[in-house]
N, C-alpha and C positions, 0 to 999 in steps of 0.2 A: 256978445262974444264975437270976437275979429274974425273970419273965415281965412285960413294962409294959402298963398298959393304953391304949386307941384316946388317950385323954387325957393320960396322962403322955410318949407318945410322940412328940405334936404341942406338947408342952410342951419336951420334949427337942430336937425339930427346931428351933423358935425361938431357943429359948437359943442353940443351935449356929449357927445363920443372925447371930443380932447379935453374936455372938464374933470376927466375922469382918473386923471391923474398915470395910470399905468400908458408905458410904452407900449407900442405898438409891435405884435406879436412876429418872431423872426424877425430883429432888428439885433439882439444879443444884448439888450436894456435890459431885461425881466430877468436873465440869468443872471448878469454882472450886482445887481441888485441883490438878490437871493442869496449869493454869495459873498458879497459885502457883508449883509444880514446874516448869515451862518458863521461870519470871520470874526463876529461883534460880541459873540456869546461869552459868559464867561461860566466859571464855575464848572458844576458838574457835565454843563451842555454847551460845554469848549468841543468845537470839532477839528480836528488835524488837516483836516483838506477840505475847505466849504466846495470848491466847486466840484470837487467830484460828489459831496453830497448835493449838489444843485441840480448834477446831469442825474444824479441818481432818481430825484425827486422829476424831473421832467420827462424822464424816460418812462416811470410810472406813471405818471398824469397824459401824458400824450400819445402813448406807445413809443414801441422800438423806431419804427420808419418813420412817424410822423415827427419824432424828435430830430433822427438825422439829419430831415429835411431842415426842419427850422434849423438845427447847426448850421447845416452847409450855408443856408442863406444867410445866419448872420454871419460869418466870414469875409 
């Protein structure tokens, strides 16, 4: 088994961090996303305004201020 060193294994965690498909958190990705994805539904779970159900849904996962923040920053 290869031993890595302090540098290939902060090289390795990266790699593995951007493999993972989701954008990176307070960029405005995850939301624009979500709501693309809420815009897409059809039938009975057609929503009238994805993104206010997307702030709704992030303001519940994240709290009140910690949402804000990520807004503000993706701005």
């Amino acid at each position: 088994m290869k031993a890595f060193t302090r540098k290939e294994q902060a090289a390795n965690l990266l790699k593995a961090k951007n493999e993972k498909g989701k954008p990176k958190l307070g960029s405005g990705k995850r939301f624009q996303q979500l709501a693309k994805e809420l815009g897409s539904k059809k039938g009975k779970a057609k929503v009238k305004n994805p993104a206010a159900l997307a702030a709704w849904i992030g303001k519940n996962k994240y709290g009140k201020v910690a949402f804000a923040k990520l807004s503000a920053k993706g701005k």
